[in-house]
N, C-alpha and C positions, 0 to 999 in steps of 0.2 A: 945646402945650408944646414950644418951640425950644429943646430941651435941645445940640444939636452943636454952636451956633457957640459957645457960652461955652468958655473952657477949665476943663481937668480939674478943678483948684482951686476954681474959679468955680462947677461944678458940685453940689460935694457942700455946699460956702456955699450956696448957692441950695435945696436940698433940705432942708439941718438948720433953715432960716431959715425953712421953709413951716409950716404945720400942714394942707396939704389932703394927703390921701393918694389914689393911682391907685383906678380903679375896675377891680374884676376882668373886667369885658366887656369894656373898653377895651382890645383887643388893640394897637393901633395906639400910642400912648402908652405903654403895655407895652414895646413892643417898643422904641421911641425913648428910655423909661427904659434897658433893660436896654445899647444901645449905649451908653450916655454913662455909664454906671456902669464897664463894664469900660474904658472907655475912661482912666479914672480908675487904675485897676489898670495898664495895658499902659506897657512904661518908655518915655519919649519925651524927649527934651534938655533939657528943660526944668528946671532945676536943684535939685535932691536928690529927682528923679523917675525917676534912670534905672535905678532897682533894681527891679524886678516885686513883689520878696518885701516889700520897705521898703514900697514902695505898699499891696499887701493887708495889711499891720501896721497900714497908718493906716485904708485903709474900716475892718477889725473895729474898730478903735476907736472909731472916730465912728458906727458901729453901735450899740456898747455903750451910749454915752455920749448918742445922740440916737433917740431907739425911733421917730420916724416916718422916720426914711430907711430903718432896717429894716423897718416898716411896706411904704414903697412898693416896696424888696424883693421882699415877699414876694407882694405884689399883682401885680407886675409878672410874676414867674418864672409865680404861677398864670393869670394872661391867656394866656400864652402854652399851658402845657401845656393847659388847658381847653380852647381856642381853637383849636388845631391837631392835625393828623394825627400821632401819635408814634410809628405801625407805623413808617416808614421808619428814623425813626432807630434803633430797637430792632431793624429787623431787618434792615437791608441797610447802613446806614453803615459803611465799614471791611472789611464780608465780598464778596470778590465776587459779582456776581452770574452771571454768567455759565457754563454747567456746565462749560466749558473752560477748561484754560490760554490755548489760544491765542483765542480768542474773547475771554477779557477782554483779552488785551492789545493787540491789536488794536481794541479795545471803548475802551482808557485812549487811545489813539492820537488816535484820531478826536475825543473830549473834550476833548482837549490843543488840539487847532485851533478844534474849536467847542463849546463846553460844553454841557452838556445843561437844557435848560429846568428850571426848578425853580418849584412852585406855591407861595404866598404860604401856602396852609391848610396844606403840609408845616412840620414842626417843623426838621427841616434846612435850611431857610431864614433860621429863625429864629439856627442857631448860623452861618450864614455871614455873614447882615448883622451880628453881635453879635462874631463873630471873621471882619473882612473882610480882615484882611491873610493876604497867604499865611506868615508868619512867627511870626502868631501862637502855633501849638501850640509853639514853641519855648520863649518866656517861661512861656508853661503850665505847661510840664515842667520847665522850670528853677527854678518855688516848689516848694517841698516838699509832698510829701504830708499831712505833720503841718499845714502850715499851711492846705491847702484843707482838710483835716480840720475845723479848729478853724474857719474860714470856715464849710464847711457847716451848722456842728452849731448856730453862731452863730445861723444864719435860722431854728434852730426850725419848720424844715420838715416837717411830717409824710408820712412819705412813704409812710407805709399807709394814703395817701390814701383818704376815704369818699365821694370825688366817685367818682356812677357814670359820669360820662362819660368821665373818669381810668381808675378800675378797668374800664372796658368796654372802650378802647384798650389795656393792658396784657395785659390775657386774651386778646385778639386776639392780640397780640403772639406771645405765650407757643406759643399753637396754631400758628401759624405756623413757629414754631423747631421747635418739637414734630415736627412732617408732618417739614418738610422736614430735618432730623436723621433720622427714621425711616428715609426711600427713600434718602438716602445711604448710610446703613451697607448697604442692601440691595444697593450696586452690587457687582457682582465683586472689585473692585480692592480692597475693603473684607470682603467677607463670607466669602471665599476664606477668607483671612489670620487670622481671628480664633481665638483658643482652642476648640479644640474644644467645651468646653463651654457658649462664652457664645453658640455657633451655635444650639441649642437654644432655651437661653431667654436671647435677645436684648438686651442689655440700652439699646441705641436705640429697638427697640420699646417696650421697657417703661415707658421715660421718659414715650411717648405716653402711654399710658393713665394712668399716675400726675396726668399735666396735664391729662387728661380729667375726673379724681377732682376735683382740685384746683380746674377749674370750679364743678362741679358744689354744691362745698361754699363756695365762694366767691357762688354764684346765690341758693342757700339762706340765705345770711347766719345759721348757725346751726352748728353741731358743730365748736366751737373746739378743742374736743381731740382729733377725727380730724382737723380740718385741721392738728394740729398733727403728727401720725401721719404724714399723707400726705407735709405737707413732709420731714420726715425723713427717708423709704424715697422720695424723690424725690432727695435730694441723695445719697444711698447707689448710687443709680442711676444718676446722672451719673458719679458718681466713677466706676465701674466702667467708663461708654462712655472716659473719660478712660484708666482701665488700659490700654483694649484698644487706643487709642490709639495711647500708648505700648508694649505688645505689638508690634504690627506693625511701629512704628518699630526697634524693641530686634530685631527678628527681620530685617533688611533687609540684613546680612550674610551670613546663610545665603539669603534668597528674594531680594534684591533689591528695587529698587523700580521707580517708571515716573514721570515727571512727571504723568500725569493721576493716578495714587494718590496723591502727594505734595500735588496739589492740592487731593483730595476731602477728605486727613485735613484740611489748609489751614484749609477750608471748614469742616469740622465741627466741629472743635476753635472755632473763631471764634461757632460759632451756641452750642455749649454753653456758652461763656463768659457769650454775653448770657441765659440759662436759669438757670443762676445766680441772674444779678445779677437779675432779673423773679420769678424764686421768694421769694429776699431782701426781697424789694418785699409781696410777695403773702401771704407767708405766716400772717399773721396774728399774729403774735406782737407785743411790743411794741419789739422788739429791732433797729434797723437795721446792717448795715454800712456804716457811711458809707466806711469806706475803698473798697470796691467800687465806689460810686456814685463816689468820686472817680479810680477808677481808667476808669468809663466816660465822666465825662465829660472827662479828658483825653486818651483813644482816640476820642470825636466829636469833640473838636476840631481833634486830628492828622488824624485819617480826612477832616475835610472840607477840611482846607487841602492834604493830598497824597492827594487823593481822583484823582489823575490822573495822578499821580508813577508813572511805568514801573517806576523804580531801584525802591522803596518794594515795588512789586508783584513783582519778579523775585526781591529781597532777599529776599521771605518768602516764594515758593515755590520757588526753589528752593535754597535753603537745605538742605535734608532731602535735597535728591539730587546736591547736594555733599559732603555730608556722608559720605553712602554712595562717593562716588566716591573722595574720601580718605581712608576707610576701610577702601577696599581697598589701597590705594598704603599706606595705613600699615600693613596685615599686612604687605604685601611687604619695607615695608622695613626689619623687623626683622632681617632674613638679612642687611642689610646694615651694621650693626651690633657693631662687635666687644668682648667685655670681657676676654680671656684671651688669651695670646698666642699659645696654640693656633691660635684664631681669628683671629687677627693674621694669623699665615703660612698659614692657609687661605684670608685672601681676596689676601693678596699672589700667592698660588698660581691664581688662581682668573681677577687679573687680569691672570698673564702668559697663559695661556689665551687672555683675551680680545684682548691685544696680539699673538700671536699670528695669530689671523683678520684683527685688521684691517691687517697687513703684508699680505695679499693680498688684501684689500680697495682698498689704499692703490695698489698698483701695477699690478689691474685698471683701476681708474680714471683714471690715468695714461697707462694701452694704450688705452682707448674716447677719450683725450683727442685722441690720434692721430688717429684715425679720420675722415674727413671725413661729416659727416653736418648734416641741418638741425637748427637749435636743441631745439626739444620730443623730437626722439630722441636726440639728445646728453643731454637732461636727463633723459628716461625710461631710458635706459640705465643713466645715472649712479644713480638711483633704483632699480631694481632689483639691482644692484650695491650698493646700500649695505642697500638691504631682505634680500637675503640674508645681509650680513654681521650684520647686527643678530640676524638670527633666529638663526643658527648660534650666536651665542654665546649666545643664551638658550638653547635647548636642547642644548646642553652644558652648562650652567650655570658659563659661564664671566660675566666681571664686563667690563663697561665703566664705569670711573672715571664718565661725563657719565652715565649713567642712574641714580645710585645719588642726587642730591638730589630730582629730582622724588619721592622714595619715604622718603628719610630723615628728608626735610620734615614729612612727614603722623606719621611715628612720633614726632619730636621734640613735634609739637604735641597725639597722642594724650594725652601725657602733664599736657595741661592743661585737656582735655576734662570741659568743663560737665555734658554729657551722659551723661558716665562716674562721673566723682568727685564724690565727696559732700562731700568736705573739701575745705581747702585744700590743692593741691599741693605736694610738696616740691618747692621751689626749688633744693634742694643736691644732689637725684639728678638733676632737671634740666641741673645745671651740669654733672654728672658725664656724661649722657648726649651734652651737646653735646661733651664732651670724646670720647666714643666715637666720637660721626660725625665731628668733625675728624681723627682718627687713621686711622679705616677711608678715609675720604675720600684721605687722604694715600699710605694703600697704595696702594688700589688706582689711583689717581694713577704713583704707581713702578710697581707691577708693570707697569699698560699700554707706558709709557715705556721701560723697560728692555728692552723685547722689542721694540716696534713701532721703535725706533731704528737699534739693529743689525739686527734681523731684517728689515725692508725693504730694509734698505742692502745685508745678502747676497744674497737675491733679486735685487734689480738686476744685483749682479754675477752671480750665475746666469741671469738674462736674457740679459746680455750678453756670456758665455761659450757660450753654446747659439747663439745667434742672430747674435752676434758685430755686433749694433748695439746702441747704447746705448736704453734706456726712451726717454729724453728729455738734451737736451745742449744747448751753445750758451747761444743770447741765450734759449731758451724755459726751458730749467735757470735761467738766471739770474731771470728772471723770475719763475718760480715760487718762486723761493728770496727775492727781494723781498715777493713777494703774504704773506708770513710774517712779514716785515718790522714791529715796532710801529709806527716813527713814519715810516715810508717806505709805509707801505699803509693803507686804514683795517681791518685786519685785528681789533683790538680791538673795533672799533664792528661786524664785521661776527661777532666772537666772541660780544654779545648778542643779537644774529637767532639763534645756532645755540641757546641758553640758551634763550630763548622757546620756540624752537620743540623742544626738550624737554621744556620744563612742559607744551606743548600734549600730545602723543606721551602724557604721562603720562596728562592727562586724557581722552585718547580710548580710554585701555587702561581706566581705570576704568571709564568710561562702557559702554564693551562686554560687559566682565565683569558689572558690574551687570545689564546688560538680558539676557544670558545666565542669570544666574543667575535674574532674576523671570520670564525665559519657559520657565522648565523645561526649556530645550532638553535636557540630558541623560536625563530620564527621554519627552517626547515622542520621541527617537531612539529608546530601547530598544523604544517600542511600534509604531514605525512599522512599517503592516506590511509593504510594500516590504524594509524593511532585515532584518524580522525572518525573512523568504526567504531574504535573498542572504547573510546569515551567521549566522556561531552563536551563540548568546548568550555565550557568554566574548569572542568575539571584539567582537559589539556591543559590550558594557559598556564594553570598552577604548578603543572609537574615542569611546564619550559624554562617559568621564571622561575624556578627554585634549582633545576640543572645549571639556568644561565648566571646564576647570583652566589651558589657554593660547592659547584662543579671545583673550581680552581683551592678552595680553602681546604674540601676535603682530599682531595689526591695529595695537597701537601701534607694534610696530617698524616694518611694513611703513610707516605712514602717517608716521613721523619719516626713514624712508629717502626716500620722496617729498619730504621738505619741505624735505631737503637739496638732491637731486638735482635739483628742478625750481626752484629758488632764482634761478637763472643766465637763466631764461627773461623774468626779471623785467628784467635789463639787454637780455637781446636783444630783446624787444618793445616795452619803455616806455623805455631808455636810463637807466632809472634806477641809481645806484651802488648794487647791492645785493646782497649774497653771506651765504656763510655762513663759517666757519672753527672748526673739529671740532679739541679739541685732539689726538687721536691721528691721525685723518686729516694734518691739518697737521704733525705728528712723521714719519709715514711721507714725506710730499711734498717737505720737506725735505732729509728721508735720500737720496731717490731724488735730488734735485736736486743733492744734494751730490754721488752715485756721478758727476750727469751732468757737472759741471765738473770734479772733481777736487778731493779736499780740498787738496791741496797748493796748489791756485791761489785760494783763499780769502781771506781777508785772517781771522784769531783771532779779532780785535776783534767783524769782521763778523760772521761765523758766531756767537760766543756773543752777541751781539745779538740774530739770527733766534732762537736757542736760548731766551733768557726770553722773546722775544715769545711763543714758543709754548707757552710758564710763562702767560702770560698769557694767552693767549686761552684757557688751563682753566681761569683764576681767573675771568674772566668769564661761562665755561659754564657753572660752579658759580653763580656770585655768584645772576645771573638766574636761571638754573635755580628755587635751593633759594628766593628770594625769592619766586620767583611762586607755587610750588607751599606756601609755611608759610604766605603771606597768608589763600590758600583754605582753608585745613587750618583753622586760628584761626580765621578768619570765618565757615566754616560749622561749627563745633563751639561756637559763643557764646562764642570767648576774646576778652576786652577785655585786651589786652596793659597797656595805661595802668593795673591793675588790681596789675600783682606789677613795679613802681619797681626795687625793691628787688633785680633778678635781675639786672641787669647789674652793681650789685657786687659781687656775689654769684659769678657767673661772673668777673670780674675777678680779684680774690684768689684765686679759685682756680688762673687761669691765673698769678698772680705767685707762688703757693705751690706749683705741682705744673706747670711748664711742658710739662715733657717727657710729661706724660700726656697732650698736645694730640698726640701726633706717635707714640705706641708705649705700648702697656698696658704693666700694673706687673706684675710677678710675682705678688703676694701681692694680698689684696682692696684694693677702690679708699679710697681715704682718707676720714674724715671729718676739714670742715674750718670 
């Protein structure tokens, strides 16, 4: 039977037109059926064929209408299950296999150049000659549930299949999920973490034995109302490995997580899913979830056409330890958040402080500019000079305008968190919120500017009162007062390198902090016994909880001072045009540049020119910044922005009804609107 070269149309005319029906051994005709059937379904140019869902409307129909095409249907789908291996599909399609992160991905790498052999008697053979495009899970997923519903239920499939060579693959299946769910929960990264009391009686182990039961009454073909018992206190028991699941996860704020734990839950959660849907199958009753079965087999269809997809692989693990990493950035950035105007003038307070340090920030770097030295100590100096200032102003707890999106990002997007809320979001404290970081934003924006402006430019003159030469003067003040320049430098393009490399800084402080907090480093200090010698236990605690609390804020400072400082290495070594530009740094450099020519010899025009470029190059610190850091926040918190339309009018009107709550809180509480 040359069912492929006919077209689609051709096809099912040809089948309704027969009266011989497939024979169930006939795996091979099965299998060349079951191509040319979906092939019938897949949208393809051919005219009023390009809909998926239109297409699967017309097979149920000439299903109904014609009983021997559903006939070879049904012959066809059991050739194949009969006929073939179904462990693979049931227990590694879609789950990795590999017990590493980094070993599957490296594992996906190497498939991507040469694919892995695959046997004719595997059932995943079956779903790749049958979905051969790599495009296909996409149409898949694009008909509706309800309608492969009414598909499946169409074929009058029994799927508590009495074929024992059926039921003897599925039980197999089952056992295998079983083991391998059991020793997973057993790993450290897992059994550490779990509620005290399901350490005891285990509820991964238990599942085992329950599928042991489930055998057993299954071999028997006999005690329909214990097997009806067991399935019940077997889904009971899932549910619970699912809890603790979600326990660990729910608990990765206070412990932290690790990429190989994020992996293993990965892993587990994927295998109990397929335990489920094979209990479902198994259990004896008369009752299928077809939605399930329809939900596995649009996950093997996905699975095998991005069975080698990196993105696909990285997207679902590490998803959970992005999550965590923006989770931390989003406590943090609540402090930076104002709703009272209290708190208004505590962070405008907070950010003259931090304009403050970087006026001596500004015109150390300025002095090391002097200096003759080779490029990489020119740029590590620069780096250490800027890593100091960053730190100083965190432990003061003074404010840098450029630090506060990578943070405010993650709090904004808290608030739309899948993982968190059960309902739908309010959209209108959202608008309100984003109304609070544009205002906080804007202070501390002023405060830094208002200090770093004058207070550099005094300094200078106190330089070159003491010293009686100027910081910097001439064609190199001129200079530098161009490199500020908008349209006379590319200081704008070089204001989104400095924005990047702030989202980065942010997520290397989460990232520290996290792995800080899942390594217990503050209670392994208290017990070390080295330390527990050399001081006292009040003194210990203090240096643990100050490792465990700004371990992660300083390694991002220090490593955002490097990415400044050593920025410059990149034109001295590759010639490439490629800088950074800091709107306060660039406020100070100005300032000094202005001491070094003279404001009087200026030209207004030019000078408030320099002046919004260096407006601008915080609008772009910000822009990139908060962009890269709310992408991450949403993406790993399962926000589908496409999802709430309706929030940018929503924020719109607000801003055209209450403008000035963009730029300074109300006195009284915030409005509804």
């Amino acid at each position: 039977m040359i069912l492929q070269k006919k077209n689609k149309r051709d096809f099912i005319d040809i089948i309704t037109r027969r009266s011989t029906v497939l024979h169930i051994a006939d795996k091979d005709q099965g299998l060349d059926f079951l191509v040319s059937f979906f092939s019938a379904v897949r949208p393809s140019s051919q005219k009023g064929k390009n809909n998926a869902t239109q297409n699967l409307d017309v097979v149920i129909r000439e299903m109904h209408e014609h009983p021997v095409l559903l006939k070879n249907l049904q012959h066809a789908l059991l050739s194949q299950l009969i006929n073939t291996d179904l462990s693979p599909a049931l227990t590694e399609s879609g789950i990795p296999l590999a017990r590493g992160f980094w070993q599957e991905l490296f594992g996906r790498c190497r498939h991507k150049l040469l694919p892995a052999l695959q046997s004719k008697n595997d059932f995943l053979y079956v779903i790749n000659r049958v979905f051969f495009r790599k495009n296909d899970y996409q149409w898949v997923e694009a008909i509706s549930y309800e309608k492969w519903i009414i598909f499946f239920e169409s074929m009058r499939l029994a799927f508590h299949v009495d074929d024992r060579r059926i039921l003897h693959q599925l039980i197999q299946s089952l056992k295998i999920l079983a083991f391998q769910v059991a020793q997973l929960s057993l790993e450290k990264e897992v059994f550490q973490y779990l509620p005290e009391q399901e350490r005891e009686k285990n509820p991964f182990i238990g599942q085992n034995y329950l599928i042991h039961d489930l055998e057993k009454m299954l071999n028997n073909e006999d005690g329909e109302n214990e097997m009806g018992v067991i399935s019940s206190a077997l889904r009971t028991t899932v549910q619970q490995c699912y809890d603790c699941i979600e326990y660990i996860r729910k608990n990765h704020s206070s412990n932290g997580t690790s990429l190989h734990q994020t992996y293993t839950l990965v892993l587990l959660e994927n295998k109990l899913d397929r335990i489920n849907i094979l209990v479902d199958i198994l259990d004896g009753d008369q009752y299928f979830d077809t939605g399930k079965f329809v939900s596995l087999f649009k996950m093997l269809v996905r699975n095998e056409n991005r069975k080698n997809s990196i993105r696909e692989f990285l997207s679902q693990c590490l998803g959970y330890l992005a999550y965590q990493i923006a989770e931390h950035k989003g406590s943090k950035g609540n402090k930076y958040i104002t709703s009272s105007p209290g708190e208004y003038r505590a962070m405008m307070g907070s950010a003259m402080n931090g304009g403050l340090v970087i006026c001596f920030v500004a015109i150390i770097k300025n002095l090391l500019t002097k200096m003759e030295m080779p490029f990489f100590w020119h740029g590590f100096a620069y780096s250490v000079n800027y890593s100091i200032g960053f730190v100083v102003i965190e432990e003061t707890h003074s404010t840098l305008a450029t630090k506060q999106p990578a943070f405010t990002a993650s709090a904004v997007a808290s608030s739309l968190d899948t993982k968190q809320n059960t309902h739908q979001p309010n959209l209108y404290n959202l608008a309100i919120t984003v109304a609070k970081v544009s205002r906080s934003q804007i202070a501390s924006f002023i405060g830094n500017l208002v200090i770093v402006f004058p207070g550099t430019y005094l300094l200078a003159w106190l330089y070159h009162l003491v010293t009686k030469t100027k910081i910097i003067e001439g064609e190199a003040a001129t200079k530098l007062l161009e490199a500020q320049h908008p349209w006379h430098s590319l200081s704008l393009l070089y204001a989104c390198n400095t924005g990047f490399f702030l989202f980065l800084s942010g997520i290397i402080a989460g990232y520290v902090q996290n792995s800080i907090q899942y390594g217990h480093f503050a209670e392994r200090l208290r017990t070390h016994p080295l330390l527990r010698l050399s001081f006292s236990p009040e003194r210990l605690n203090r240096i643990a909880v100050y490792i465990e609390k700004h371990t992660g804020a300083i390694v991002g400072n220090v490593s955002l001072g490097f990415m400044l400082g050593m920025s410059g290495l990149v034109v001295g070594m590759f010639g490439i045009p490629f800088d950074i530009r800091h709107i306060t740094i660039s406020a100070g450099n100005v300032a000094t540049a202005v001491y070094g020519i003279g404001i009087a010899n200026i030209n207004p025009y030019y000078l408030l020119t320099v002046i919004l470029g260096v407006l601008g190059i915080g609008f772009f610190n910000f822009l990139i910044s908060f962009s890269l850091a709310f992408i991450v926040a949403v993406k790993s918190r399962g926000v589908h922005l496409k999802d709430y339309p309706e929030f940018v009018g929503i924020l719109w009107r607000y801003f055209k009804k209450r403008p000035l709550d963009f730029i300074r809180p109300r006195k009284q509480a915030e409005p509804e609107f």
